[in-house]
PyMOL Python script that loads the backbone (N, CA, C, O; Angstrom):
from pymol import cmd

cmd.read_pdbstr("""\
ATOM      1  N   UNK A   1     -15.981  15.805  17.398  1.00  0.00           N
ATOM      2  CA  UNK A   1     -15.630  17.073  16.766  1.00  0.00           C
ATOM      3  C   UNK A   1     -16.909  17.774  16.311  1.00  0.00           C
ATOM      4  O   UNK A   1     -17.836  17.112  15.846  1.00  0.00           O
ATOM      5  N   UNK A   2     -16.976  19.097  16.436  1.00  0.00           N
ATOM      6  CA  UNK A   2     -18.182  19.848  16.251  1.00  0.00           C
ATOM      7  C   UNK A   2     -17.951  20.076  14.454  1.00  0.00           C
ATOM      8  O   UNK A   2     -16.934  20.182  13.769  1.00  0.00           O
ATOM      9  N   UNK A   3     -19.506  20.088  14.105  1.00  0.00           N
ATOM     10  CA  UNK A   3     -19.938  20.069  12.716  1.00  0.00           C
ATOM     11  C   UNK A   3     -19.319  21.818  12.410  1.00  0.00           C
ATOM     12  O   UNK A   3     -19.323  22.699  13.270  1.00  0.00           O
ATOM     13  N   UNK A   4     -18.958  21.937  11.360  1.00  0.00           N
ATOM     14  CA  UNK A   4     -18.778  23.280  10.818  1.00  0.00           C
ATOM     15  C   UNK A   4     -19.932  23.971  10.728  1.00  0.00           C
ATOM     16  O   UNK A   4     -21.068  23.530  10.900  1.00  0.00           O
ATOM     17  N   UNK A   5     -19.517  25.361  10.382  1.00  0.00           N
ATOM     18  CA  UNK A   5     -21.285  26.100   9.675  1.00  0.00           C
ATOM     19  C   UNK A   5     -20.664  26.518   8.363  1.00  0.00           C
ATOM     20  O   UNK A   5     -19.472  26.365   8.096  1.00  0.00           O
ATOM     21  N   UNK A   6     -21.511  27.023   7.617  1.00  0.00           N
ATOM     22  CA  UNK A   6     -21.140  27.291   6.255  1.00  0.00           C
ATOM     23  C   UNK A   6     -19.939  28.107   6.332  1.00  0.00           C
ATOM     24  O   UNK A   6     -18.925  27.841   5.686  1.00  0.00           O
ATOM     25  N   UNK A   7     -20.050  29.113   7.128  1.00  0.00           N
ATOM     26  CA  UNK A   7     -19.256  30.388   7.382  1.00  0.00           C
ATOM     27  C   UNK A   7     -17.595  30.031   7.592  1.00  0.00           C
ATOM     28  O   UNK A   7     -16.551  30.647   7.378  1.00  0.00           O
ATOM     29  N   UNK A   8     -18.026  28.384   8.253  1.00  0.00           N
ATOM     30  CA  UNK A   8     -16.350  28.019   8.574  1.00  0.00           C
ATOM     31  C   UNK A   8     -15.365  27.299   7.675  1.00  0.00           C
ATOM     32  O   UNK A   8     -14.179  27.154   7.970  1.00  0.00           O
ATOM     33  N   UNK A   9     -16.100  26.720   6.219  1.00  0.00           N
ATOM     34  CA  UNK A   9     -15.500  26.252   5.551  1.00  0.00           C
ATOM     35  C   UNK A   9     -15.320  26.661   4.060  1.00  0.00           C
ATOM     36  O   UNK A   9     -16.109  26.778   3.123  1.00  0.00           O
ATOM     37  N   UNK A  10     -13.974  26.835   4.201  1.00  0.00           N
ATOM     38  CA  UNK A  10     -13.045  27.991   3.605  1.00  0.00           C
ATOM     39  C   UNK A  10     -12.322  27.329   2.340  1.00  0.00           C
ATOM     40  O   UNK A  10     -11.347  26.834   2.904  1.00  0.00           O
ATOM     41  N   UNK A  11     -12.191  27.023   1.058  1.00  0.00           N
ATOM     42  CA  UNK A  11     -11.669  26.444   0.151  1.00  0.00           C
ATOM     43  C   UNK A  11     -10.240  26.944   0.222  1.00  0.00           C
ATOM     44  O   UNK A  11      -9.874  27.892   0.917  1.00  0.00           O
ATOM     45  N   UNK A  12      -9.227  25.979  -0.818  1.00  0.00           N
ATOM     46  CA  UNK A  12      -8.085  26.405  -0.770  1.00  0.00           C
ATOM     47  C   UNK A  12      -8.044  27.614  -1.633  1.00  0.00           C
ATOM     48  O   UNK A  12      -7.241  28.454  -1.227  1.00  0.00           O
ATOM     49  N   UNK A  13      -8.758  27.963  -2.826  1.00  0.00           N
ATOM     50  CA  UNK A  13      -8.602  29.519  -3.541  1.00  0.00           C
ATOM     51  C   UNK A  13      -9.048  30.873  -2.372  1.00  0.00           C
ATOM     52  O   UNK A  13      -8.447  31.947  -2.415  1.00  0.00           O
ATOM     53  N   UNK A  14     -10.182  30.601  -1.362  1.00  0.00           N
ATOM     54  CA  UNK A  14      -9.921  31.727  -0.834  1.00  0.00           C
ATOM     55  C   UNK A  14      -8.743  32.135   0.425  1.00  0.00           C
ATOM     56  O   UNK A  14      -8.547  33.285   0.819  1.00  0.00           O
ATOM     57  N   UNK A  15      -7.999  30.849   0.956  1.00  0.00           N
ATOM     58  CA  UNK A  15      -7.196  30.867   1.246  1.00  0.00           C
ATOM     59  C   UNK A  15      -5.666  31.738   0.766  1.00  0.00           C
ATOM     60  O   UNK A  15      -4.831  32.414   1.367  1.00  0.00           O
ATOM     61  N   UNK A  16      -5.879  31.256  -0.720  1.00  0.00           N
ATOM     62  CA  UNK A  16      -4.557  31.508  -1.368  1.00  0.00           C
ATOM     63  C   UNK A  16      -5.202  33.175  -1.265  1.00  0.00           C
ATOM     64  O   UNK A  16      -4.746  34.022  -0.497  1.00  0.00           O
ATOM     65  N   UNK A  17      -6.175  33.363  -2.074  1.00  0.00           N
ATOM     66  CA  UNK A  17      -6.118  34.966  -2.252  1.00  0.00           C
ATOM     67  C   UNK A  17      -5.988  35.567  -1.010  1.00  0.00           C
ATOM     68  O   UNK A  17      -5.184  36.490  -1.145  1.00  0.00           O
ATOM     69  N   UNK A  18      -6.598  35.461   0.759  1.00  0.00           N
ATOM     70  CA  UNK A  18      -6.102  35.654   1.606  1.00  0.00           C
ATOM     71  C   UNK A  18      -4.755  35.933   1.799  1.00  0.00           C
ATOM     72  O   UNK A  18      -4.314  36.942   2.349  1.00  0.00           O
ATOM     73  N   UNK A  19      -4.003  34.857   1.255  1.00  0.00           N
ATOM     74  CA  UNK A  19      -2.368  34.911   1.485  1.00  0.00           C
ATOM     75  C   UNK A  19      -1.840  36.108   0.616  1.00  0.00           C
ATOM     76  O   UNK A  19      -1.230  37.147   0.868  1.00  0.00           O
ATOM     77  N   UNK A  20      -2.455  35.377  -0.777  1.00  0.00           N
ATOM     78  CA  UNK A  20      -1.834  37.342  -1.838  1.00  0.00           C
ATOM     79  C   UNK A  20      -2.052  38.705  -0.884  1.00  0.00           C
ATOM     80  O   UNK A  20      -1.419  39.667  -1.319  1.00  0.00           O
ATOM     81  N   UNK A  21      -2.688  38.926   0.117  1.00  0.00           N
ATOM     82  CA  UNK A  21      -3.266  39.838   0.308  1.00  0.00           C
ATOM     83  C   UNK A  21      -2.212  40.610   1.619  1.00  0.00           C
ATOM     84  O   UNK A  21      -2.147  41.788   1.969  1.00  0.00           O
ATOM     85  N   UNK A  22      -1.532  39.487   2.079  1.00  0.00           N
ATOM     86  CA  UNK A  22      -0.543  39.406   3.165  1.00  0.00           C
ATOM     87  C   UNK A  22       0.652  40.678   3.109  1.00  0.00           C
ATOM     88  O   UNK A  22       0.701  41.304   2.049  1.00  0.00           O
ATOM     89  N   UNK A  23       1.232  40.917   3.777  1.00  0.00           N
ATOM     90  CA  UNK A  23       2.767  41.739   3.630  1.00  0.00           C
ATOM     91  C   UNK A  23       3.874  40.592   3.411  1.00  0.00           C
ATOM     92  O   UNK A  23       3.893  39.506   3.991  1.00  0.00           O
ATOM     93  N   UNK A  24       4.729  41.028   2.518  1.00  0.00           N
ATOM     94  CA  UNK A  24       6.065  39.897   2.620  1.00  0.00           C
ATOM     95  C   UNK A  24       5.875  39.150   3.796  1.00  0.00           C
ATOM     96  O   UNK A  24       5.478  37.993   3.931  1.00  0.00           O
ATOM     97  N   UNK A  25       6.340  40.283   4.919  1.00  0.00           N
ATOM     98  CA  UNK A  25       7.080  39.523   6.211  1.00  0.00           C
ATOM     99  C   UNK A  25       5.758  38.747   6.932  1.00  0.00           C
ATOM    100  O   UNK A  25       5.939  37.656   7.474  1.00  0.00           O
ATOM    101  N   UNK A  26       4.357  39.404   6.904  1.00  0.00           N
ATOM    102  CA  UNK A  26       3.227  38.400   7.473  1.00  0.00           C
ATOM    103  C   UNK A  26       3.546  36.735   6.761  1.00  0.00           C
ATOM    104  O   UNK A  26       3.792  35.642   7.272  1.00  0.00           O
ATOM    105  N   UNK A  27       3.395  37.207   5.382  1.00  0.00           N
ATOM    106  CA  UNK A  27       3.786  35.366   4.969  1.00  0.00           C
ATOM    107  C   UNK A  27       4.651  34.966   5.295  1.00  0.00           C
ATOM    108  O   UNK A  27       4.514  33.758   5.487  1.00  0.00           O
ATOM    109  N   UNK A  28       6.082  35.491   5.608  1.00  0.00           N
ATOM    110  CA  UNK A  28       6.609  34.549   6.028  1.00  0.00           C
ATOM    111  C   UNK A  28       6.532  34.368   7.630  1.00  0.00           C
ATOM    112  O   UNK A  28       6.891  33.272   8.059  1.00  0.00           O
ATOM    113  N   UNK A  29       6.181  35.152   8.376  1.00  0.00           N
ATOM    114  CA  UNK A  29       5.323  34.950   9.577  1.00  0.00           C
ATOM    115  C   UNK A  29       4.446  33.431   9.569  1.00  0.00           C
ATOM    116  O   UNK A  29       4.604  32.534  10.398  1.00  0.00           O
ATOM    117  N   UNK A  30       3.536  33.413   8.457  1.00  0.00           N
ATOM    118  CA  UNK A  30       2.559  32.491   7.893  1.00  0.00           C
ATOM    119  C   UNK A  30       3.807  30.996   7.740  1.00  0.00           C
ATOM    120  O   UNK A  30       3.995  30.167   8.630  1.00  0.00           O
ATOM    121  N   UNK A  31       4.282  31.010   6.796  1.00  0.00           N
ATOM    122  CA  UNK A  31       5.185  29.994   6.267  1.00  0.00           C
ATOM    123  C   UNK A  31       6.052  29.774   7.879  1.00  0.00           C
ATOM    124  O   UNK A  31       5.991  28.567   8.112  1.00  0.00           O
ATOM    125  N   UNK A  32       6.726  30.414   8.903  1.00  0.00           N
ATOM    126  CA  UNK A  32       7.022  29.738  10.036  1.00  0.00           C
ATOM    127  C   UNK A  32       6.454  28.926  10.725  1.00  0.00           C
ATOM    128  O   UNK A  32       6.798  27.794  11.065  1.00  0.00           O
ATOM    129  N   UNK A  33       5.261  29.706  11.012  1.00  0.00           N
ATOM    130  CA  UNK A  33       4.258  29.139  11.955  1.00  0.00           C
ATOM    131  C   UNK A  33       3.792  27.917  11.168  1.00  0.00           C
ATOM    132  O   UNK A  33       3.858  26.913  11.877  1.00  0.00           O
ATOM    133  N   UNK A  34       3.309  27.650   9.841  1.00  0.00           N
ATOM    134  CA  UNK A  34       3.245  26.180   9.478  1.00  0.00           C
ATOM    135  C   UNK A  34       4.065  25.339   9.574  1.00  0.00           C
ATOM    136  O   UNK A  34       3.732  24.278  10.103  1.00  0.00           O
ATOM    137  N   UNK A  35       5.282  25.499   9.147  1.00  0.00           N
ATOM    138  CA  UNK A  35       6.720  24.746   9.353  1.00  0.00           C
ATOM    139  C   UNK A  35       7.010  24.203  11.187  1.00  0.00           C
ATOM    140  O   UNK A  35       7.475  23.204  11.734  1.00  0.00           O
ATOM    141  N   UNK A  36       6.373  25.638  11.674  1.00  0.00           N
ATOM    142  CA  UNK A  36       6.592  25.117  13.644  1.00  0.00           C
ATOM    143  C   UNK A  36       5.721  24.081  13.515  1.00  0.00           C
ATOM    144  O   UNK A  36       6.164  22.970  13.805  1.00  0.00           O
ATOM    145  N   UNK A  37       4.428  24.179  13.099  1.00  0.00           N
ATOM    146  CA  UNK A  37       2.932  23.004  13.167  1.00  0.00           C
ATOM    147  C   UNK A  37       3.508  21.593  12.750  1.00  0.00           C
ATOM    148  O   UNK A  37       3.446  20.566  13.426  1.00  0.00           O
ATOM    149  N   UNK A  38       4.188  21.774  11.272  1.00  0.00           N
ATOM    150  CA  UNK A  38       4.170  20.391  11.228  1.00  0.00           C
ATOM    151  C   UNK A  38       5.241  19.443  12.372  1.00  0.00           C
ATOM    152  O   UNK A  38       5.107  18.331  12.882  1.00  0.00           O
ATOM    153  N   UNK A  39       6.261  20.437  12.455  1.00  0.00           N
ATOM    154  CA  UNK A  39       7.143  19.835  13.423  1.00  0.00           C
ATOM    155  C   UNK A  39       6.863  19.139  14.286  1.00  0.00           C
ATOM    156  O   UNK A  39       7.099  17.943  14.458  1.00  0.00           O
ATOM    157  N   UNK A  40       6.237  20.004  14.995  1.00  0.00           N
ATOM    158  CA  UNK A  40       5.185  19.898  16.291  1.00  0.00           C
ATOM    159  C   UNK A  40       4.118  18.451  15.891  1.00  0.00           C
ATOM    160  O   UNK A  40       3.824  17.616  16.746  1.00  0.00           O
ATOM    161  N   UNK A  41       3.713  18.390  14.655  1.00  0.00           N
ATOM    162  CA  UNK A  41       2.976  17.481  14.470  1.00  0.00           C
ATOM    163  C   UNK A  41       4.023  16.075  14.524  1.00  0.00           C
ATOM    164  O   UNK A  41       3.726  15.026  15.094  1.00  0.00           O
ATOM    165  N   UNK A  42       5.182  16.315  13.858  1.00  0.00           N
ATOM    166  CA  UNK A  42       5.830  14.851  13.248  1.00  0.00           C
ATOM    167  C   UNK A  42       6.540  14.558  15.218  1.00  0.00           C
ATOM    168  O   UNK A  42       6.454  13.426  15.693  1.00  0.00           O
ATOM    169  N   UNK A  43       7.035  15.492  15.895  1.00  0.00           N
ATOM    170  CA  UNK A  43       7.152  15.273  16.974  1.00  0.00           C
ATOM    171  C   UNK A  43       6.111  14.250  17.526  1.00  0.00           C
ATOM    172  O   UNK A  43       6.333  13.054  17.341  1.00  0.00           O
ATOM    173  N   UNK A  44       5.172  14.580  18.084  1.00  0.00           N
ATOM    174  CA  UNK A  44       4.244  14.530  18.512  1.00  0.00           C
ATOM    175  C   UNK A  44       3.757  12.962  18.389  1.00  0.00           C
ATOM    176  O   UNK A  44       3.184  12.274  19.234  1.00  0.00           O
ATOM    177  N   UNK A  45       4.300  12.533  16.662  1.00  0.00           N
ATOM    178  CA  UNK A  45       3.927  11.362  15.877  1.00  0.00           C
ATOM    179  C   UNK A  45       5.110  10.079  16.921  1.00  0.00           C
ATOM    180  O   UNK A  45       5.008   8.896  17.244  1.00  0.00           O
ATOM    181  N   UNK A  46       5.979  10.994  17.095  1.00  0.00           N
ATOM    182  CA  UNK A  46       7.399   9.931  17.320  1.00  0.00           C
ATOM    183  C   UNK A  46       7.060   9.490  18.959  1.00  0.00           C
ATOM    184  O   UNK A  46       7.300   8.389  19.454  1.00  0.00           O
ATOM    185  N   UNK A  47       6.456  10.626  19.621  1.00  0.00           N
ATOM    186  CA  UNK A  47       6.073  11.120  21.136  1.00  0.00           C
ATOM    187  C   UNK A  47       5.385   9.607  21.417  1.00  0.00           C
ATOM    188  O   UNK A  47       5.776   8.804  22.265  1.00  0.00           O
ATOM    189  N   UNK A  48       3.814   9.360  20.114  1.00  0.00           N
ATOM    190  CA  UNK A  48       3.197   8.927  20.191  1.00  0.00           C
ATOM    191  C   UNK A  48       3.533   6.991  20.143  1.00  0.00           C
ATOM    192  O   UNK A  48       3.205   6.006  20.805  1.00  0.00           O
ATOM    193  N   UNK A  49       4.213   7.241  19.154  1.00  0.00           N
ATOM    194  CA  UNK A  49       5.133   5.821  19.116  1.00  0.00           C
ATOM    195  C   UNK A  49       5.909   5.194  20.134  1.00  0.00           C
ATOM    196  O   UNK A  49       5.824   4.050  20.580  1.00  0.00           O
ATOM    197  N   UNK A  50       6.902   6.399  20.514  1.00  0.00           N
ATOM    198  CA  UNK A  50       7.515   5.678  22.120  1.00  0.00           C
ATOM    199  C   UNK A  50       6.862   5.299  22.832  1.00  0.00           C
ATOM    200  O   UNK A  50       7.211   4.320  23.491  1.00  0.00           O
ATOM    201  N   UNK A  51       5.376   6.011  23.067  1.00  0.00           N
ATOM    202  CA  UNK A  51       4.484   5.626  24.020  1.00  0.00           C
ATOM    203  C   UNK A  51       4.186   4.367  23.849  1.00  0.00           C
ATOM    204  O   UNK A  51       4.023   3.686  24.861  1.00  0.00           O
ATOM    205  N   UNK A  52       4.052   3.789  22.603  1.00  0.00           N
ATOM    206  CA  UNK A  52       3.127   2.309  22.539  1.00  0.00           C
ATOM    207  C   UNK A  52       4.782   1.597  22.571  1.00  0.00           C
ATOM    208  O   UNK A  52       4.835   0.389  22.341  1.00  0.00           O
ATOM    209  N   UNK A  53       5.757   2.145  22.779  1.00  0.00           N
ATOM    210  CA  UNK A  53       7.054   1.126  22.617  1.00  0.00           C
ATOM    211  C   UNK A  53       7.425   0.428  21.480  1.00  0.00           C
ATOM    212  O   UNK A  53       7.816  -0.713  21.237  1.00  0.00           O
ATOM    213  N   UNK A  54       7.075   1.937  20.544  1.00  0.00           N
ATOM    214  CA  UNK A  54       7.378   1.052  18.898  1.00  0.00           C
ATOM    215  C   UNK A  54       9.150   2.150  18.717  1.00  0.00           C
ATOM    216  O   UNK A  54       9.185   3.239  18.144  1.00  0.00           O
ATOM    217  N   UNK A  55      10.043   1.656  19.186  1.00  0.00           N
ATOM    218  CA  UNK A  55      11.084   1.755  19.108  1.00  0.00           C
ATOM    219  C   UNK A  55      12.320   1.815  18.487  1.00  0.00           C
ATOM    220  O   UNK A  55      12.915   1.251  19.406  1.00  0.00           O
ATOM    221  N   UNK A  56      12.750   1.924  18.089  1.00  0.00           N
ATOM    222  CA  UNK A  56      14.269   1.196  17.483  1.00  0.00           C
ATOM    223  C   UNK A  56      15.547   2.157  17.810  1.00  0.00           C
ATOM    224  O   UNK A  56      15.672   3.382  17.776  1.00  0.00           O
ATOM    225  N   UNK A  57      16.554   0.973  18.179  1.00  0.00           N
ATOM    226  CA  UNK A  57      17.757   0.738  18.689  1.00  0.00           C
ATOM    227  C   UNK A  57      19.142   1.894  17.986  1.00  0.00           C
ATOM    228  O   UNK A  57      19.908   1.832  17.024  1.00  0.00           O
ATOM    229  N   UNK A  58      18.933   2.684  18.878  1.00  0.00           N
ATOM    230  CA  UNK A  58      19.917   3.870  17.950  1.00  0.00           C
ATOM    231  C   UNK A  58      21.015   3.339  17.322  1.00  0.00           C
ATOM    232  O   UNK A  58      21.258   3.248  16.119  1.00  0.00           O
ATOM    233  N   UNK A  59      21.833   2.898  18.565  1.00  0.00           N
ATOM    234  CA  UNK A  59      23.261   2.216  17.519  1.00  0.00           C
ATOM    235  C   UNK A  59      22.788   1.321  16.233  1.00  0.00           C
ATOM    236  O   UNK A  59      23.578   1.322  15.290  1.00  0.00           O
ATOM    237  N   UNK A  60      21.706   0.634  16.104  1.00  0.00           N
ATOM    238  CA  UNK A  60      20.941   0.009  14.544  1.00  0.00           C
ATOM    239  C   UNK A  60      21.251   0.992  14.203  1.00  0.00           C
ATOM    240  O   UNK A  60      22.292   1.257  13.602  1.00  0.00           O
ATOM    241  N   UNK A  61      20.389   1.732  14.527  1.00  0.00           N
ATOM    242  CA  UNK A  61      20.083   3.411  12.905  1.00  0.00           C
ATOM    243  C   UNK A  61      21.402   3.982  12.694  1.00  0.00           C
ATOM    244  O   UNK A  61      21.748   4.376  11.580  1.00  0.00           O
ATOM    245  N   UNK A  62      22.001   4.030  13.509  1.00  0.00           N
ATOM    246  CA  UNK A  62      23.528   4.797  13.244  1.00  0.00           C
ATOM    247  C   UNK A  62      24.153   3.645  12.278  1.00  0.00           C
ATOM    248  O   UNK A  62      24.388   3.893  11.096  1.00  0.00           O
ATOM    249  N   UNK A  63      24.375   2.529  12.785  1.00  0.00           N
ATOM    250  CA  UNK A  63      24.957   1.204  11.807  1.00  0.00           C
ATOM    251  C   UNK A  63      24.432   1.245  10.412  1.00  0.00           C
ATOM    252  O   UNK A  63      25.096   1.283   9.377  1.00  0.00           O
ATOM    253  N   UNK A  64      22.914   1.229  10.571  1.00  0.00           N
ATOM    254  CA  UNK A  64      22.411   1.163   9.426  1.00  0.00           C
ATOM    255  C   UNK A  64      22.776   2.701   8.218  1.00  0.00           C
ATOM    256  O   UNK A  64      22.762   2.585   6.993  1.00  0.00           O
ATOM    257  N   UNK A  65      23.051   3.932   8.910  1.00  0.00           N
ATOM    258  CA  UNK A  65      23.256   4.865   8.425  1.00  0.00           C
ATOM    259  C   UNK A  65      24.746   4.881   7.540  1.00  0.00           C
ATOM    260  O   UNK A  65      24.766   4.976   6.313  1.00  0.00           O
ATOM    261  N   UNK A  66      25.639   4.801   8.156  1.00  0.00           N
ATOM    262  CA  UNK A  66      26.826   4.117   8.159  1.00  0.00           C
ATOM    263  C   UNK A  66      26.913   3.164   6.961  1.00  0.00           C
ATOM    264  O   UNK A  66      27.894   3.408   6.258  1.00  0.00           O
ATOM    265  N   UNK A  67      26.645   2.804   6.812  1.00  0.00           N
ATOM    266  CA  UNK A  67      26.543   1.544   5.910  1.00  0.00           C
ATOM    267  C   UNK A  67      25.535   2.584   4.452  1.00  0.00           C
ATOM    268  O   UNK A  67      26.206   2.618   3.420  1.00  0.00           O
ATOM    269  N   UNK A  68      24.721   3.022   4.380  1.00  0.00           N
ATOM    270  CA  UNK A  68      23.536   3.183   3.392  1.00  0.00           C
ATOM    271  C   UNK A  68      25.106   4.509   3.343  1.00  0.00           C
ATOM    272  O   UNK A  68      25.687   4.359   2.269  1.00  0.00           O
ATOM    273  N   UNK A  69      25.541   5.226   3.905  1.00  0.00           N
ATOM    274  CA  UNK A  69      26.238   6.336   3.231  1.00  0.00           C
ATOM    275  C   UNK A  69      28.164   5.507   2.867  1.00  0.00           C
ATOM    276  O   UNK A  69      29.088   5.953   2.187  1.00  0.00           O
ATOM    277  N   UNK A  70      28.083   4.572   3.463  1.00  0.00           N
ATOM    278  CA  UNK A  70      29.155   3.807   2.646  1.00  0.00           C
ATOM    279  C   UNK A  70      28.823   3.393   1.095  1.00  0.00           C
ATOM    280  O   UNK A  70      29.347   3.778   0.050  1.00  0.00           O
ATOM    281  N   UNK A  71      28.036   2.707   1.270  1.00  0.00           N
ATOM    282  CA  UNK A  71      27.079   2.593  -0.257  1.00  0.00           C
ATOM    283  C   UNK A  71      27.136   3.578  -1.461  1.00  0.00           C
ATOM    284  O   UNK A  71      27.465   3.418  -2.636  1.00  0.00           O
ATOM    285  N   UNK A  72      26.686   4.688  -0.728  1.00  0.00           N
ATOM    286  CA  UNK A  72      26.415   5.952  -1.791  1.00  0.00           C
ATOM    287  C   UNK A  72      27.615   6.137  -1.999  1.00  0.00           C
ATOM    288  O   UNK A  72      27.783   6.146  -3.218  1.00  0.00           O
ATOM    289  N   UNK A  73      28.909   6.349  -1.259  1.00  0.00           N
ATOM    290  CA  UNK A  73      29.876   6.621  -1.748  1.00  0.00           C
ATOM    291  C   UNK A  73      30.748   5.954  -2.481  1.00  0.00           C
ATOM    292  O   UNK A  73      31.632   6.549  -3.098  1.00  0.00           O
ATOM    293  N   UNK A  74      30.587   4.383  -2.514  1.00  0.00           N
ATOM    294  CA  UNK A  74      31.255   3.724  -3.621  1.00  0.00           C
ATOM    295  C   UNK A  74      30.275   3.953  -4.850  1.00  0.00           C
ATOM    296  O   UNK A  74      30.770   3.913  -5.976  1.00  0.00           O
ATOM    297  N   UNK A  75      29.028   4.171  -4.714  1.00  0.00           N
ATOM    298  CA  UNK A  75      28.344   4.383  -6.131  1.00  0.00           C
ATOM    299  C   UNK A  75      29.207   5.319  -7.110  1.00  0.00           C
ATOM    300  O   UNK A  75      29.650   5.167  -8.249  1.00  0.00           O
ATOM    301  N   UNK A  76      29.251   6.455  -6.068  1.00  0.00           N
ATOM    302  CA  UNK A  76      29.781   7.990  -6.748  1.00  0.00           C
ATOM    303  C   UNK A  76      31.271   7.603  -7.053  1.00  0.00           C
ATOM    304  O   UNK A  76      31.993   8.600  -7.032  1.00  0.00           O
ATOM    305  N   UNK A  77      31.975   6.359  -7.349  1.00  0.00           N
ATOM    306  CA  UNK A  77      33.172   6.594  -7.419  1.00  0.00           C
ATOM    307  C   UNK A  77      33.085   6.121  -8.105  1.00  0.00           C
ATOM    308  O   UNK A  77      34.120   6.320  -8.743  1.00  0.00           O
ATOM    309  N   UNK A  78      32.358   5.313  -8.742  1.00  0.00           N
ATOM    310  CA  UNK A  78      32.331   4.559 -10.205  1.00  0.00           C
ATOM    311  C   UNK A  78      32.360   5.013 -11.527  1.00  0.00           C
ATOM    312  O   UNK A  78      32.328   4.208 -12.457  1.00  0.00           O
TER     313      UNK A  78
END
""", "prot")
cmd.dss("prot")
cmd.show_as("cartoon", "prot")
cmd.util.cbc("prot")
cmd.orient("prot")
């Protein structure tokens, strides 16, 4: 990865005042496009996992789901 220059590293306050500086709809323009990134990132994470064959067994997770929301619901009846 290439070294920054001074010019490229940007603190989070001039960031934020950047953002004050925005129109409503640009930020939330702003706030999509991060929300697409991380997606894209946590995707990407899961992408990366199948690849090495770190897996697990859907009907587990559904069973296991099943069960953890059986749970919660006898809690709430108590």
């Amino acid at each position: 990865m290439a070294q920054r220059t001074p010019e490229e590293n940007v603190t989070l306050d001039q960031v934020v005042k950047l953002v004050d500086r925005l129109t409503a709809e640009d930020r939330e323009q702003l706030l999509d496009r991060l929300k697409m990134e991380k997606l894209r990132r946590s995707i990407q994470i899961g992408i990366d996992q199948a690849d090495k064959g770190q897996v697990v067994d859907g009907d587990q997770v559904f069973k296991q789901m099943r069960e953890r929301n059986a749970a919660f619901k006898r809690k709430g009846n108590q």
